[in-house]
C-alpha positions in Angstrom: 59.3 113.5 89.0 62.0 115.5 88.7 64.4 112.9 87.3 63.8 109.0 86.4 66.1 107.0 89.1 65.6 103.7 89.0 65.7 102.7 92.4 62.8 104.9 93.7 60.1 103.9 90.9 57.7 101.2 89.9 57.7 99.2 87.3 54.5 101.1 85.6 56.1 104.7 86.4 59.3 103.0 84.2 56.8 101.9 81.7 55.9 105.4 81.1 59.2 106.8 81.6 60.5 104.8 78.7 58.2 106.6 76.2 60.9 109.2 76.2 64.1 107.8 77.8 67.0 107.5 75.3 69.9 106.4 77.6 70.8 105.2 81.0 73.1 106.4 83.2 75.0 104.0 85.2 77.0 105.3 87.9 80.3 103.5 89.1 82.2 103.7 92.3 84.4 101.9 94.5 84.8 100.3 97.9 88.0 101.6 98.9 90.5 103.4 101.3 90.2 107.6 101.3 92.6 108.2 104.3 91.7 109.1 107.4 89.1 111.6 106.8 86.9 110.2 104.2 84.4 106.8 104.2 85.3 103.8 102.2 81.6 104.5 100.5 83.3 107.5 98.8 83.6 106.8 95.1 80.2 104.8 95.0 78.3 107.7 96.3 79.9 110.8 94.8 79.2 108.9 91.6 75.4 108.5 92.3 75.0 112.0 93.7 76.3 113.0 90.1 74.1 110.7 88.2 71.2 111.5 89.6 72.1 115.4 89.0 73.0 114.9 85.5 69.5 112.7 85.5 67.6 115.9 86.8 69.3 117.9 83.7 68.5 116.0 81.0 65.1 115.2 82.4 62.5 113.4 80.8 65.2 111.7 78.1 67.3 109.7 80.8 67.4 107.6 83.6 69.5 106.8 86.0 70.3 103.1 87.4 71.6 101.5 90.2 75.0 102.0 91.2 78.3 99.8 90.6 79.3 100.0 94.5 82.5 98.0 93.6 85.8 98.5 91.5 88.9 97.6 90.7 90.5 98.7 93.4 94.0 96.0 93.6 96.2 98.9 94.4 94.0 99.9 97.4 93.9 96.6 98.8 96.6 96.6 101.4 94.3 99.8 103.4 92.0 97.4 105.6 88.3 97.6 104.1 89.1 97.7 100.9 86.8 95.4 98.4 88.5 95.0 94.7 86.4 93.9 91.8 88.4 91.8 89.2 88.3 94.1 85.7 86.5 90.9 84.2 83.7 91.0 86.9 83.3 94.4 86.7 83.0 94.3 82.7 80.6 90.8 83.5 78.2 92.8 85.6 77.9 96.0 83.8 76.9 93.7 80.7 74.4 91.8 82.3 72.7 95.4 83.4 72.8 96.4 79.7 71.3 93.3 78.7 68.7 93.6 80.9 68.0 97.2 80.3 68.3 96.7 76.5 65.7 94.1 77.0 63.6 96.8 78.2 64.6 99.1 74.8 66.9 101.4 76.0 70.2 101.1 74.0 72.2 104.0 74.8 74.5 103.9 78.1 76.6 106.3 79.7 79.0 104.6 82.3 79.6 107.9 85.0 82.7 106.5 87.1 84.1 108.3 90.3 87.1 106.2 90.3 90.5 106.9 88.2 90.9 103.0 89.0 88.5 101.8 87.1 88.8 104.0 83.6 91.2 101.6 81.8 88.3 98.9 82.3 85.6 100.8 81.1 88.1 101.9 78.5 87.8 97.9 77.7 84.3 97.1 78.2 82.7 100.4 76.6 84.4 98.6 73.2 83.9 95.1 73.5 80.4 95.5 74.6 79.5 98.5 72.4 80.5 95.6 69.4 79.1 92.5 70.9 75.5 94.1 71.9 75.1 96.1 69.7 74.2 99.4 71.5 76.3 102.9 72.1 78.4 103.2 74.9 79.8 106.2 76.7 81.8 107.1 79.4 83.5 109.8 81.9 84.7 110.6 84.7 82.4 112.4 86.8 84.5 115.7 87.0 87.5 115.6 84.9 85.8 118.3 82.2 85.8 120.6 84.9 89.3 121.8 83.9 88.7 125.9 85.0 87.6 125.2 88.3 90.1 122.0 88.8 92.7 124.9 87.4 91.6 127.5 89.3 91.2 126.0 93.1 93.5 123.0 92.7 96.8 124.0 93.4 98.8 120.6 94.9 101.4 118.7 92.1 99.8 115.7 92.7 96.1 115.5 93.8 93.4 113.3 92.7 92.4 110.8 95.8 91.2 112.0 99.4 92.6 115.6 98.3 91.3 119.0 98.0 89.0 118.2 94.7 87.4 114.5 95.9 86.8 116.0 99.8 85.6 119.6 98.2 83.1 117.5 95.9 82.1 115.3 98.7 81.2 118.3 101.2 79.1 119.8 98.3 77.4 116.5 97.2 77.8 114.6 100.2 79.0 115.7 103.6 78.1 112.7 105.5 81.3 111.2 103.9 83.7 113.4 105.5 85.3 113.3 109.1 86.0 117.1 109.5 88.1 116.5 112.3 90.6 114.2 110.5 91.1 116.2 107.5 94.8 115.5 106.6 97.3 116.4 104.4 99.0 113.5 102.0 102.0 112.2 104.0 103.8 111.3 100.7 106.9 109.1 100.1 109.5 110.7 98.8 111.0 107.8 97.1 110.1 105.0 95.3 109.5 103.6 91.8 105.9 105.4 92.0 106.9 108.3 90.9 108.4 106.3 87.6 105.0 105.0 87.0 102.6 108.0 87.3 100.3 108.9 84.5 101.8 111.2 82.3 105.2 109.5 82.5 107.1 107.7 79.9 106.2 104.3 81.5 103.3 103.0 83.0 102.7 100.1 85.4 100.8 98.9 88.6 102.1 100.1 91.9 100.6 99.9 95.8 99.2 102.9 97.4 101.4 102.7 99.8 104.1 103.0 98.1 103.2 106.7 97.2 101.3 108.0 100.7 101.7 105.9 104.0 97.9 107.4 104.9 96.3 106.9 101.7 95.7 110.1 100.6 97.3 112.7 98.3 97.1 116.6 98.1 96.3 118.8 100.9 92.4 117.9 101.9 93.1 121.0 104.3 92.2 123.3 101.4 88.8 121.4 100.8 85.6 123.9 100.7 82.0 123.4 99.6 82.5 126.5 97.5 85.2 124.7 95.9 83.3 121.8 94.9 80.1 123.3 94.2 82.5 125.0 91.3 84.1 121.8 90.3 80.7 119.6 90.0 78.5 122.0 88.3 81.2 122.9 85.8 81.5 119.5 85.1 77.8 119.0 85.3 77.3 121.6 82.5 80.0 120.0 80.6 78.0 116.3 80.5 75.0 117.9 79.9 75.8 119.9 77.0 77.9 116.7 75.1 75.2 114.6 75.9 72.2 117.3 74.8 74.4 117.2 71.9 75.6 114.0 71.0 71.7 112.7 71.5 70.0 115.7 70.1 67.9 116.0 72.7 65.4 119.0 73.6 66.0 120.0 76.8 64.2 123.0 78.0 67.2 124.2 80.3 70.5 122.7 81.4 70.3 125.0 84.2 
C-alpha cells in the first residue's frame, strides 16, 4: 500500500496498519451548487482527492477515512440540489467517527475541509470535542497555505467558489467534475448588503448566494488550468505535510 484509506482495506490490513498510524484524516466536503460548470459533488471530492494525497505523504503514520459528503451549506440552499447539514449534525457525526476511531486507538485527527462554509463549525467542534474526548484535533482548509501560487495565478478581487482556484484544482485532482463547455465567468451583483458582510469587513453576518452572483459562481473560471492547480495543491500539499511531519514528529522518508 501506498497509503492507508479506509474505505479500500480490511479490517486485518487496519489491524496492522495501526501498529504505526498516529492520526486520521477526515476529509469534509459539501453537497452544494458550483454554477454552471462544476458538479454539486465538488467540495466532497476535491477534499478526498487531497486526503488521500496527503495520506500517500505521510505514509505509513496516517490514515485516511471516509469522507463528510455533507455541509453546512444554508447559504447555498436556494441553487436547486443543494443538501445543508445543520452545524450541530455535522459536529454530531464527526464525533461519533472519532469515537469510533478512538475506540480503535488512534487519538489524533485532522479534519481536511474543502468548503469555506463549514470552517466556523469545525472552528467549534475541533474545541469542544478536543475537551470532551479527550484527543487532539486539527484542522485546514485543503488549499488555503498555498498563498504563492493562490498569489501568483489568482488574479480576480473576489474568488473563492466555482472560480479560477476551485475549477483549476478540480481539473488537476478531478476533471470528471468539470463541464468544459460551460465554464463561466461570475455574473456578480453589483449591489446589495453582501458586499457589507464579506470576510475581511468590519461586520460579519449570513447572506444568500444569490444575493452576491445570480449563477452561483464567483471569479473568472475562464482562467482555470491544470497547471494552475497542479501549483496550488502541491504547494499546499507540501505545506500540510511539513506542519504535520512536524507537529507529530514523524519520520518520513520523503514529502516528495
Amino acid at each position: 500500500m501506498k497509503s492507508y484509506v479506509l474505505t479500500s482495506m480490511t479490517w486485518e490490513e487496519v489491524e496492522a496498519a495501526l501498529k504505526t498510524v498516529q492520526l486520521a484524516i477526515i476529509p469534509i466536503g459539501a453537497h452544494e451548487q458550483h454554477g454552471p460548470h462544476m458538479t454539486e459533488s465538488c467540495d466532497a471530492v476535491l477534499a478526498e482527492k487531497m486526503a488521500e494525497k496527503l495520506g500517500e505523504r505521510l505514509f505509513p503514520y496516517v490514515v485516511v477515512t471516509p469522507t463528510v459528503n455533507m455541509g453546512v451549506s444554508a447559504h447555498h440552499m436556494n441553487f436547486p440540489g443543494t443538501i445543508s447539514l445543520q452545524p450541530t449534525t455535522l459536529i454530531a457525526i464527526l464525533k461519533d467517527m472519532i469515537s469510533s476511531l478512538k475506540h480503535h486507538g488512534i487519538e489524533r485527527f485532522l479534519f481536511l475541509n474543502s468548503h469555506g462554509g463549514n470552517q466556523s463549525t469545525l472552528n467549534v467542534a475541533s474545541s469542544m470535542l478536543t475537551e470532551e474526548m479527550n484527543v487532539d484535533i486539527y484542522y485546514a482548509k485543503t488549499t488555503a497555505s498555498a498563498k504563492k501560487a493562490i498569489s501568483a495565478f489568482i488574479t480576480s478581487p473576489l474568488f473563492g467558489h466555482s472560480c479560477e482556484r476551485e475549477v483549476s484544482e478540480a481539473l488537476y485532482l478531478a476533471p470528471h467534475l468539470v463541464r468544459p463547455d460551460k465554464i463561466t465567468k461570475g455574473n456578480i451583483q453589483e449591489s446589495g448588503r453582501w458586499k457589507q458582510l464579506r470576510p475581511g469587513k468590519a461586520l460579519q453576518g449570513f447572506y444568500r448566494y444569490e444575493e452576491m452572483t445570480s449563477n452561483g459562481c464567483i471569479g473568472d473560471a475562464t482562467k482555470a488550468s491544470r497547471e494552475i492547480g497542479e501549483q496550488i495543491v502541491e504547494e499546499a500539499l507540501d505545506n500540510l505535510a511539513k506542519e504535520l511531519q512536524q507537529l507529530l514528529n514523524l519520520q518520513v522518508e520523503s514529502l516528495y
